[in-house]
C-alpha positions in Angstrom: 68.1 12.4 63.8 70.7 13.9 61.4 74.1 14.7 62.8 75.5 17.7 60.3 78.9 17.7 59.8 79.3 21.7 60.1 77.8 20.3 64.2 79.4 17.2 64.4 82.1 16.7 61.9 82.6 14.7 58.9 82.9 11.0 60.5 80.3 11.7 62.7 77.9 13.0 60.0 78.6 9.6 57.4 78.3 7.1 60.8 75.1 8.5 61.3 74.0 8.6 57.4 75.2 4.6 57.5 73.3 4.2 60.3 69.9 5.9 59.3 70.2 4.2 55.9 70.3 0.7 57.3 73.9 -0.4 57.1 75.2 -2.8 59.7 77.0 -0.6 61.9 78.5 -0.3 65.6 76.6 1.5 67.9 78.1 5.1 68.4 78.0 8.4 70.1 78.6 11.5 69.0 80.3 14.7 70.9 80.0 17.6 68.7 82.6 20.2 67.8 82.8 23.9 69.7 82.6 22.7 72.9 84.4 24.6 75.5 85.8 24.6 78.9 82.7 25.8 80.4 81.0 23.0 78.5 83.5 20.3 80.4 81.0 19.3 83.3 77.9 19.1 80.7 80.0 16.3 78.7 81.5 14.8 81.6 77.7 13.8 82.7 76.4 13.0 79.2 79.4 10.8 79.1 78.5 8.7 82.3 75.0 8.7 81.0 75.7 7.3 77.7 78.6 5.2 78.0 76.8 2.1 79.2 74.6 2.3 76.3 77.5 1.0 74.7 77.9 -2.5 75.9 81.4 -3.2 75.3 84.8 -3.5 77.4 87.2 -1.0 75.4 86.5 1.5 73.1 87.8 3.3 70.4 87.8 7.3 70.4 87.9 8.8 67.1 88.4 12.1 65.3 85.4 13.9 63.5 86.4 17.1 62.3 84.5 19.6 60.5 86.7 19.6 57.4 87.2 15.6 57.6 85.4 13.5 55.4 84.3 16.0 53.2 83.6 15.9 49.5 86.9 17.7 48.8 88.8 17.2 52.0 89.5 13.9 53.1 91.9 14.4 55.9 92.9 10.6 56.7 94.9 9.9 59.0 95.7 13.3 59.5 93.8 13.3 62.9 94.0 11.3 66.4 92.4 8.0 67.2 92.5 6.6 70.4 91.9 2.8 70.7 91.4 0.2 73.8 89.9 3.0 75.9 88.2 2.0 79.1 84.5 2.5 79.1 84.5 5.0 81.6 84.2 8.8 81.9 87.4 10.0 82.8 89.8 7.5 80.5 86.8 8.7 77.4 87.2 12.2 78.7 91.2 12.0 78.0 91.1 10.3 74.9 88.5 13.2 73.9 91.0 15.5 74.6 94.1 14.1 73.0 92.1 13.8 69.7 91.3 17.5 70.4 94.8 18.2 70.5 95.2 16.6 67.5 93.2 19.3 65.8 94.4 23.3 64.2 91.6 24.4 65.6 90.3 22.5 68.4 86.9 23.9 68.3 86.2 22.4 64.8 86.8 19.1 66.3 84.2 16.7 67.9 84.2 12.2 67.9 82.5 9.3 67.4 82.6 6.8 70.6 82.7 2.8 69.2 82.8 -0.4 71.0 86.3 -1.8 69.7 85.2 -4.7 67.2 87.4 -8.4 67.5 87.8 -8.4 63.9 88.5 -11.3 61.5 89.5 -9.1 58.9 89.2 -6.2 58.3 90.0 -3.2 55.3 89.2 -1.1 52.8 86.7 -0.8 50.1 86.9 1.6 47.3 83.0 1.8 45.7 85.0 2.6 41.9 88.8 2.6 41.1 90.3 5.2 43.1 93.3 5.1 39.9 91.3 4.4 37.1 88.3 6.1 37.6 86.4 3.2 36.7 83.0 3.0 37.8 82.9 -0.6 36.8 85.5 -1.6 39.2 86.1 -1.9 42.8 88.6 -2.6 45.1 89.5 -3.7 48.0 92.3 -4.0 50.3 92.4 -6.0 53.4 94.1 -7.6 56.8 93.6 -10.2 59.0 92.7 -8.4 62.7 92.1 -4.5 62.8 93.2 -2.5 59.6 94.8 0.3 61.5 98.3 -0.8 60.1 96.2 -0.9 56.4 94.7 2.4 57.0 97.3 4.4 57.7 99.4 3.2 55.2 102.3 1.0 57.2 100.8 -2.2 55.8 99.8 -3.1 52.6 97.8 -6.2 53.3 95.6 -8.1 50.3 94.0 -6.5 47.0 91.0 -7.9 45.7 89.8 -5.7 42.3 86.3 -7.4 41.0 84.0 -6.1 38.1 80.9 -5.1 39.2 79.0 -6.5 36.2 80.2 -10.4 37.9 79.2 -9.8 41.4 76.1 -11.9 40.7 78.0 -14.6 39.9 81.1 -14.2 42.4 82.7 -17.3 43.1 86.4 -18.2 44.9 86.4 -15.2 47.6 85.5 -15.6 51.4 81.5 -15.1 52.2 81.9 -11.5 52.6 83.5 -10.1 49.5 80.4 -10.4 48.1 78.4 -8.8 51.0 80.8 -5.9 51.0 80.6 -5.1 47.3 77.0 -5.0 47.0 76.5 -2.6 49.9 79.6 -0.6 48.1 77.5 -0.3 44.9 74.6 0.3 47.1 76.1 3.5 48.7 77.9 4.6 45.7 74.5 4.7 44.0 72.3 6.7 46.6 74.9 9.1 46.9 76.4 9.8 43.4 79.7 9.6 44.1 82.8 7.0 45.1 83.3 6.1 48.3 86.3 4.8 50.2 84.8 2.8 53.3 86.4 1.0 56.0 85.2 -2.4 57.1 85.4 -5.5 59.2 84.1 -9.1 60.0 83.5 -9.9 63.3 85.4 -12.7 64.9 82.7 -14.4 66.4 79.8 -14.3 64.1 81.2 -13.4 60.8 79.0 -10.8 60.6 80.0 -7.9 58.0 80.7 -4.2 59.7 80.5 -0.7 57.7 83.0 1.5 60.4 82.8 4.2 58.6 82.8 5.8 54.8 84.1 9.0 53.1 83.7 10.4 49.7 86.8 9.6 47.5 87.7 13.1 47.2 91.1 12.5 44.9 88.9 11.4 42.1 86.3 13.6 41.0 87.0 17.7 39.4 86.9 20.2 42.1 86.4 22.5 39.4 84.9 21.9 36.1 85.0 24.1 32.9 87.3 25.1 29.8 90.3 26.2 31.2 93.6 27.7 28.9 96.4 25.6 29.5 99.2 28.6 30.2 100.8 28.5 33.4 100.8 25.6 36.1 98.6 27.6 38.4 95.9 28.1 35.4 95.5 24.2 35.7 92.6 23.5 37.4 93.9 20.0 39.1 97.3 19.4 40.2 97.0 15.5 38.4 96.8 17.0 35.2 99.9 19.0 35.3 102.0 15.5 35.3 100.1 14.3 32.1 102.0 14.0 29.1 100.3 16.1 26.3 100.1 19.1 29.6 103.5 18.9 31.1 105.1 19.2 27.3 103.3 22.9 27.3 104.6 23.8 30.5 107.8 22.8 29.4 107.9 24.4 26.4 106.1 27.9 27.9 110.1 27.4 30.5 112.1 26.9 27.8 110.1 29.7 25.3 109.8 26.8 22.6 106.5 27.5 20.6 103.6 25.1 21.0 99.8 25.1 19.9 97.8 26.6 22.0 95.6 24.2 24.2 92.7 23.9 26.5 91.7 21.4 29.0 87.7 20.2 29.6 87.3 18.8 32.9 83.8 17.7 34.1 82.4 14.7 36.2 80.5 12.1 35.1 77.4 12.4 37.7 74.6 13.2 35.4 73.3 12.0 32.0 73.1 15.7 30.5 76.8 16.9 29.3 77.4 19.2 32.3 79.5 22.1 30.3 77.5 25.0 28.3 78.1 25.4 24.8 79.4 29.2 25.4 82.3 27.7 27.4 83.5 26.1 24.7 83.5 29.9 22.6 87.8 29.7 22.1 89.6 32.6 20.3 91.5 30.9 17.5 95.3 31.4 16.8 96.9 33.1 13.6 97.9 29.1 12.5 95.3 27.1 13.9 93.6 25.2 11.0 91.1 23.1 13.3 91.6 21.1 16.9 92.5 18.1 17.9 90.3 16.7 20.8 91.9 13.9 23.0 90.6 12.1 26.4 93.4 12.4 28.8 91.4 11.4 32.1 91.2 8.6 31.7 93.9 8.1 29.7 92.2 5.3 28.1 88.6 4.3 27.0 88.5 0.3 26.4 92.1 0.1 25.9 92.4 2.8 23.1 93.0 6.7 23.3 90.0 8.3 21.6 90.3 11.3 19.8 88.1 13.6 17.5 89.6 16.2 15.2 87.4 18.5 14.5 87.1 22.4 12.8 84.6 24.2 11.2 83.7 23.1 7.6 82.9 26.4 5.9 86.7 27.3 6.8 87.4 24.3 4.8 86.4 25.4 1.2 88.9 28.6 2.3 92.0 26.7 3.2 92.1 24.4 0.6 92.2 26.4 -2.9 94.1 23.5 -4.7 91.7 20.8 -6.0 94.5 18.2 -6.3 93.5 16.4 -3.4 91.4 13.6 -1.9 89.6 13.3 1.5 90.4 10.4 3.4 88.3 11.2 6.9 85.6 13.8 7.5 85.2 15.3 11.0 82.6 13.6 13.3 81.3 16.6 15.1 80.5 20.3 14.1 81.8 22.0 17.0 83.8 21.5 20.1 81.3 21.4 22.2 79.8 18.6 20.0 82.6 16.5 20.2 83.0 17.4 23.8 79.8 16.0 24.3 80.4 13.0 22.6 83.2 12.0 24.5 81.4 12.1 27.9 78.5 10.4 26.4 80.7 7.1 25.6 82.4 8.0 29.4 79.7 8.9 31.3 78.6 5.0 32.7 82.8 3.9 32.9 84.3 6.4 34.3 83.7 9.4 36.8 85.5 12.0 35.5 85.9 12.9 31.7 88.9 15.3 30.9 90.2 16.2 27.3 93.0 18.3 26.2 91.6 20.6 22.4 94.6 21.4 20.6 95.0 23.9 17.8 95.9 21.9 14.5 98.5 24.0 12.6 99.2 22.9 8.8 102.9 22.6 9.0 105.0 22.4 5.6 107.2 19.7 7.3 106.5 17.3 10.3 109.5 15.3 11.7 111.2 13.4 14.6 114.2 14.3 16.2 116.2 12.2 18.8 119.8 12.2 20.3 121.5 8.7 18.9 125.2 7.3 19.3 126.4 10.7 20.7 125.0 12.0 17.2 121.0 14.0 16.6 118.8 11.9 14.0 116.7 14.2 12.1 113.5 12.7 10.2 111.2 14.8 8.7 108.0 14.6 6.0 106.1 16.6 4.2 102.5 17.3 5.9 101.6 15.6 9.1 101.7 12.1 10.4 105.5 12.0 10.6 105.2 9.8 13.9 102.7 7.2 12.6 104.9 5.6 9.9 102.5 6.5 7.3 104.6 8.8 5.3 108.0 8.4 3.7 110.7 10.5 5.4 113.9 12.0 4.4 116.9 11.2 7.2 119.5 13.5 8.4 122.6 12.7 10.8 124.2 15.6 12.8 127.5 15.1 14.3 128.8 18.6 15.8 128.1 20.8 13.1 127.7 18.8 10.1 125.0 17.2 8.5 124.8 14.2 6.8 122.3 13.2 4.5 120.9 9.6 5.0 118.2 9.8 2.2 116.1 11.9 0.7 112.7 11.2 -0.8 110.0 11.8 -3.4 106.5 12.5 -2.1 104.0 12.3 -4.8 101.0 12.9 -2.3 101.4 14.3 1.9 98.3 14.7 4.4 96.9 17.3 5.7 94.4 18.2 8.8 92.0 21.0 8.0 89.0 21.9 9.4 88.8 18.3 10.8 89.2 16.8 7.4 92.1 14.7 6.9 93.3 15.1 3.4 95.8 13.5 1.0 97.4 16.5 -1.1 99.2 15.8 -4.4 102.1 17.1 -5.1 105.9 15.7 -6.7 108.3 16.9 -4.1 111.6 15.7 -3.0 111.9 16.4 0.8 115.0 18.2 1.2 116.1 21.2 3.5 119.6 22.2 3.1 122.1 22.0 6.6 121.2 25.6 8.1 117.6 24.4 8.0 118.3 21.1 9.6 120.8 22.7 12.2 118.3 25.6 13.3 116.0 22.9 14.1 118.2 20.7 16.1 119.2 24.7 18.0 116.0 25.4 18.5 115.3 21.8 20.6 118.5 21.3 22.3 116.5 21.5 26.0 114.3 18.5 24.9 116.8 16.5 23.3 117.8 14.3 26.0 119.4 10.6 25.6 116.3 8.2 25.1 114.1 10.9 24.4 111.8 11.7 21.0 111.1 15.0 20.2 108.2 15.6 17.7 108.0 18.9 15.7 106.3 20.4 13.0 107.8 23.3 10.6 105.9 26.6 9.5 106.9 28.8 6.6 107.1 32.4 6.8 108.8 34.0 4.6 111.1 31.6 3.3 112.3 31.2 6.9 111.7 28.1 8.8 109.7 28.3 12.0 109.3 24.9 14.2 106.8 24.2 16.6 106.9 21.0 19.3 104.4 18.9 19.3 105.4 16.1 21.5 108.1 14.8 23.6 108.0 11.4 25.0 110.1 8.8 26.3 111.7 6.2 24.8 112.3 3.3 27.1 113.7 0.8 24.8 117.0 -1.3 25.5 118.1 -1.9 22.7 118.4 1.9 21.1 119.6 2.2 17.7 123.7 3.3 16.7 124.0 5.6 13.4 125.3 2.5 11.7 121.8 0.9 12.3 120.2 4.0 10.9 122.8 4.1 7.6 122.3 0.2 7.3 118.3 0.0 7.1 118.3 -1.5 11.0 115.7 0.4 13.0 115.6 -2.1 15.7 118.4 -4.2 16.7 118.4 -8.5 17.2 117.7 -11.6 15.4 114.7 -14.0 14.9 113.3 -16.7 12.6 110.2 -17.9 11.4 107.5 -17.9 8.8 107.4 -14.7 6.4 103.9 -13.4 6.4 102.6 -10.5 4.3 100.8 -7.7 6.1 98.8 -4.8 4.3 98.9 -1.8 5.5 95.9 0.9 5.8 96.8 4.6 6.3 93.2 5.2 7.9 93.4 3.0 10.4 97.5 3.6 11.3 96.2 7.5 11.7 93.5 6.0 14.0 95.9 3.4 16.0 97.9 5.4 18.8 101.0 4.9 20.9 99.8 4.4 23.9 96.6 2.2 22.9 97.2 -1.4 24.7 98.9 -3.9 22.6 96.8 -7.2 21.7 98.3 -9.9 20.2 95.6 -12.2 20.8 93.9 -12.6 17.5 97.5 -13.4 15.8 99.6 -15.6 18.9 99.5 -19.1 19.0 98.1 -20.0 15.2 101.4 -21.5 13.4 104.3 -20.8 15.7 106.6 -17.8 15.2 106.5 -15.1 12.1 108.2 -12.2 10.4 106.1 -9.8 9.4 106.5 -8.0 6.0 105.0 -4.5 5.5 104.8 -1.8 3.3 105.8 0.6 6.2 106.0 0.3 9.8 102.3 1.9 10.3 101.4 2.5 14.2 98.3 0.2 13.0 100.8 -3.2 12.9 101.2 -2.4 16.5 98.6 -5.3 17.3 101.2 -8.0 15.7 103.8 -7.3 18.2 103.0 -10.4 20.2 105.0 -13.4 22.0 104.9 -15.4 18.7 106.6 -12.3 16.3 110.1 -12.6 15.4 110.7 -9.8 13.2 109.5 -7.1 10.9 110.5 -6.7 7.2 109.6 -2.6 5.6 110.1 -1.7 2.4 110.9 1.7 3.4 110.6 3.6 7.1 111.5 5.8 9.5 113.5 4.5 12.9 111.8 7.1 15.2 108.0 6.1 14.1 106.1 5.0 16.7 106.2 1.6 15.9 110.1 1.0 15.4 110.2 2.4 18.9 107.4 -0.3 20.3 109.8 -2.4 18.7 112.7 -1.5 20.3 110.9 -1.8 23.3 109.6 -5.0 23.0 113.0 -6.2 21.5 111.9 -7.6 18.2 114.3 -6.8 15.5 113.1 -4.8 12.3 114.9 -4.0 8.9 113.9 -1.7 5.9 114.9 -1.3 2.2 113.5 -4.8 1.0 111.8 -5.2 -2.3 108.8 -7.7 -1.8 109.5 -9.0 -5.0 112.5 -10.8 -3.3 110.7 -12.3 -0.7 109.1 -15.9 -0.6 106.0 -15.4 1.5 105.2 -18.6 3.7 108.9 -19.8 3.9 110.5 -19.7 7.0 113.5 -16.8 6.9 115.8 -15.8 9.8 116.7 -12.0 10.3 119.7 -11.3 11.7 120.6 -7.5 12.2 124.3 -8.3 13.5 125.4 -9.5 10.0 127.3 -7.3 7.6 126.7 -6.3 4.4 123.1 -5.0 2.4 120.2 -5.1 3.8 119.1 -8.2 2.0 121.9 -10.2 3.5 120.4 -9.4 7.0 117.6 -11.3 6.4 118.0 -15.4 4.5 115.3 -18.0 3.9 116.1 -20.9 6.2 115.1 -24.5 6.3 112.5 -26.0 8.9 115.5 -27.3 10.5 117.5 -24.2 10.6 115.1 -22.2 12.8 116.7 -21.2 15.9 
């Protein structure tokens, strides 16, 4: 016998499917929803016939309503239990009716009837990672005694996460973590979906009891498709909205600062065919746009790194680019959106349950740049082409204090990138990177909502007509301690502090540093603990030297660089003092050197080979 839950309500519906499909369960009874006065005597008698049936000395009454324990409603909590009831007719009969009142609409209420277990423990168990959306993880969450206090959120009790791949080999948990995951896995695999589902052990035997289960419903898209990101209520699911590379369009759409136009892809992982059609992915183009940038953003990372395609359409290419001074450094992976689209929840599809990507139009700015308020003054730092942010690129500085600009430096490029058409191009050219004050102080204007203390604005600039036009392209955080003064900035320092030890020599790939991101998890692991502490010298503080940013790194050495790049900022974070402006040919690679960013004077004097002894 099935028990639907438009008859019976949710609980009552996933009780029964436990119970049909073999779980260990409690014995229950059901008392559908729509019943009415007049059906008061007929449940009054079905009560004294069934009760018995039971077999136990309290019982607990609890809530099944239509819309509970849905695939997109989950409702918990939200409903009455009654617990300890008496096994007879009229104490059921009340607790029926309080959970009734419980209810909007009483009618679309019904029950389940339990014994009350004497519970050893007792919790929850999430099939996949409720957070992460990992389907190779569970989690669960337990008490000693009943897990009301756990389920309804006033305790927190224990967290267990395991891996499903080690359950075979489980060791160091009590008896029944094991038991639990495995008919998790087992449930979460008939029915497609994750599942939250409460548990306990029984005191007496030890036995393992499924009380009930619900699919996760905060997890999987309610709606999937290619949706324009505009206003908040175009975006199809309100945890997108908070994401960073969404909530900067919303911003900018308040505050009437231009941005690329965007889309978000949001589809679940259930199947192995790519759910979305190809036409979906049929997007107008822009006046500017010059290809797309395709980044996962749910979940925000795919084994520990952001992954991201750019990709365009290569007979545009020949069309854009009329100049044949140039060289391509990266060709795009996929043909079409769709392609790529594809692509991405192919590589998701068996780790997480949802795949979600933000396409972004690609403009092909004259200037990128960085802009950030510092010591009461705005730093400017801009490049020619793209890849401002990544350290790649030299970068001409500018210092605004009220209405006058100072200039820092200025610089030669001999070569700048380009994105087009998914291609990612190095463009020759002999350039100083100058724009004179009006430039500089129209861009800080047009800004002046984002720039906020310890924040980083990143912009590009389009030319129309000889007149600058600037675009945002991101806005994030920085959380460092130890921000930078516009002493540190005239002086070379790009991250404050001192350390000492031996001076190693890094190379530095532009490829890879436009591959490496941000927010991609640091890991130290194949550079920590071989030779004691190090300063690392570079070409250019590249988002790619991220990975040496470890418990063993006592400094950074750059020939040249920008102090708003991403990586000065890790640095700042992660309070490891850096320095540019120093010719290699100066250094003594393998000696041990101490940098010191407090001392006055050149750059070069911040930073003095040292003795063995000498090392702090």
């Amino acid at each position: 016998m099935t028990a639907p839950a438009d008859i019976y309500g949710g609980k009552a519906h996933w009780t029964n499917w436990l119970l049909r499909h073999g779980f260990h369960c409690l014995p229950s009874l059901f008392v559908r929803c729509g019943i009415r006065k007049k059906d008061h005597a007929r449940l009054r008698a079905e009560l004294e016939k069934y009760l018995p049936k039971l077999g136990s000395s309290t019982l607990a009454v609890r809530s099944s309503g239509m819309i509970e324990d849905s695939g997109t409603t989950s409702k918990a909590g939200c409903y009455e239990t009654v617990l300890g009831v008496a096994p007879e007719t009229d104490a059921v009969f009340a607790a029926w009716e309080k959970v009734l009142g419980s209810a909007e609409n009483p009618l679309e209420m019904g029950c389940v009837i339990q014994p009350m277990a004497d519970c050893a423990a007792s919790g929850v168990i999430f099939s996949s990672n409720p957070v992460s959306f990992s389907k190779q993880e569970l989690v669960i969450n337990y008490t000693s005694g009943t897990g009301d206090g756990l389920v309804s959120g006033s305790e927190s009790g224990a967290e267990i996460v395991l891996r499903k791949a080690d359950l075979g080999t489980l060791t160091g948990h009590p008896a029944w973590v094991r038991e639990l995951a495995l008919s998790a896995v087992r449930m979460e695999s008939e029915l497609n979906c994750p599942m939250d589902i409460e548990w306990c052990t029984e005191r007496a035997t030890g036995e393992l009891i499924i009380l009930q289960c619900r699919p996760v419903t905060s997890v999987l898209f309610r709606e999937e498709g290619v949706f324009r990101i505009s206003a908040p209520e175009d975006i199809p699911d309100p945890r997108l909205r908070g994401l960073d590379k969404v909530h900067l369009r919303l911003k900018a759409r308040e505050e009437s600062v231009d941005v690329s136009p965007a889309w978000l892809v949001c589809c679940n992982c259930r199947t192995e065919k790519f759910p979305l059609e190809e036409t979906m992915f049929s997007i107008e183009r822009g006046p500017f746009c010059r290809g797309y940038n395709a980044v996962v953003i749910m979940p925000a990372l795919s084994g520990s790194k952001v992954r991201r395609f750019f990709v365009g359409d290569r007979a545009k290419f020949g069309e854009t680019v009329t100049c044949n001074r140039y060289g391509v450094r990266s060709f795009p992976k996929h043909d079409s959106l769709w392609q790529a689209a594809r692509a991405f929840y192919e590589s998701l599809r068996n780790e997480s349950w949802v795949c979600g990507l933000i396409i972004q139009e690609i403009f092909d700015p004259k200037y990128t740049g960085i802009i950030k308020s510092v010591d009461g003054s705005i730093l400017v730092e801009i490049t020619k082409g793209h890849f401002a942010a990544k350290g790649i690129v030299p970068s001409s500085c500018y210092i605004i204090t009220g209405f006058e600009v100072t200039v820092v430096r200025e610089v030669m490029q001999t070569s700048y990138k380009r994105i087009i058409e998914g291609h990612v191009i190095d463009q020759a050219c002999n350039e100083r990177v100058s724009l004179p004050a009006d430039a500089i102080l129209s861009i800080a204007d047009y800004f002046r909502s984002f720039i906020r203390e310890n924040y980083v604005v990143e912009f590009g600039v389009l030319e129309e007509e000889g007149a600058v036009r600037p675009y945002l392209i991101d806005y994030s955080l920085d959380v460092s301690d130890r921000n930078i003064t516009v002493d540190d900035v005239r002086n070379g320092v790009i991250s404050p502090g001192t350390g000492s030890g031996r001076l190693l020599k890094l190379e530095v790939n532009d490829l890879r540093g436009i591959d490496a991101h941000f927010h991609d998890e640091l890991d130290a692991s194949g550079v920590s603990g071989k030779g004691g502490k190090y300063i690392c010298y570079a070409e250019k503080p590249s988002i790619e030297l991220k990975d040496w940013i470890g418990p063993d790194c006592a400094g950074f050495v750059f020939a040249s660089g920008a102090s708003l790049c991403h990586l000065a900022v890790l640095l700042r974070e992660h309070s490891i003092p850096a320095v540019t402006g120093v010719d290699e040919f100066e250094l003594n690679f393998g000696a041990h050197y101490r940098l010191d960013t407090r001392r006055p004077g050149p750059v070069t004097a911040r930073l003095s080979e040292v003795g063995d002894d000498d090392l702090l």
